[in-house]
C-alpha positions in Angstrom: 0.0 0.0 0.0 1.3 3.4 -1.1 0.9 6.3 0.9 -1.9 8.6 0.1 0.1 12.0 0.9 3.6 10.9 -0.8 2.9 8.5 -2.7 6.2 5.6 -0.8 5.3 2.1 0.3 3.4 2.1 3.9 4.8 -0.7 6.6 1.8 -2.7 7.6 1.2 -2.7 11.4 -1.1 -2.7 14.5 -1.8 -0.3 16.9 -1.9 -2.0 20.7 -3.4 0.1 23.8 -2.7 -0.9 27.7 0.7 -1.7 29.2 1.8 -1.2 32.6 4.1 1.3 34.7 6.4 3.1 32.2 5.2 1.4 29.4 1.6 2.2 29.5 -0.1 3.7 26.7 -0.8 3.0 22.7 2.0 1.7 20.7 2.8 0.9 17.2 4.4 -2.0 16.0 5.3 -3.8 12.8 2.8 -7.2 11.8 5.9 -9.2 12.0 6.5 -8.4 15.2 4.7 -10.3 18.1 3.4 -7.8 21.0 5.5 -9.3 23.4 6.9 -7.3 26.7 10.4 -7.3 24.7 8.9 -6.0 21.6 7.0 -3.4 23.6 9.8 -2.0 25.6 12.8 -2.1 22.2 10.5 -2.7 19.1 7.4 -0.2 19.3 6.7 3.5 18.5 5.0 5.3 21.4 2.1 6.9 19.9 0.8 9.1 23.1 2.5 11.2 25.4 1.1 10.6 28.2 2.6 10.1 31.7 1.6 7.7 34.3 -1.7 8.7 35.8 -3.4 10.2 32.3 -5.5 7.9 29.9 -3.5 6.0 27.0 -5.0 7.7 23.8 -4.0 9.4 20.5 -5.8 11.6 18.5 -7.1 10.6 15.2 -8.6 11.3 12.4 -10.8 8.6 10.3 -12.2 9.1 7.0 -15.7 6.6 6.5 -15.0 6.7 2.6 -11.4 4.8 2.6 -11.9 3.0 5.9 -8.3 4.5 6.5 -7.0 6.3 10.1 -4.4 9.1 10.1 -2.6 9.6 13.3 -0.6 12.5 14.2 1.7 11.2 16.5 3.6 14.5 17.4 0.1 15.9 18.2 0.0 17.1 22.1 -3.8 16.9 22.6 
């Protein structure tokens, strides 16, 4: 899948919420990678910026046409 906005090959993934401690929030990580507690800690992109006591969330934007989600990941809000 090409990207929409530049036109380059997209990296197929999946977007994981919860975690613990430190960890906690919404991560990326590439579908060949397992969501294990290894791959979570060395392998993901932190999506949020949250800190320990705030909700794990990302804004987002989805478009009903395409079925697609665009996330601004250096968003604050």
């Amino acid at each position: 899948m090409n990207c929409p906005y530049c036109g380059k090959k997209l990296i197929s993934g999946f977007i994981y919420g919860g975690g613990y401690g430190v960890q906690k929030g919404i991560i990326w990580l590439p579908e060949n990678i397992e969501p294990i507690l290894e791959a979570w800690v060395f392998e993901s992109e932190k999506l949020n910026k949250n800190n320990l006591l705030s909700e794990a969330k990302v804004k987002s934007y989805k478009c009903s046409n395409c079925r697609k989600i665009i996330i601004d990941i250096d968003d604050e809000s």
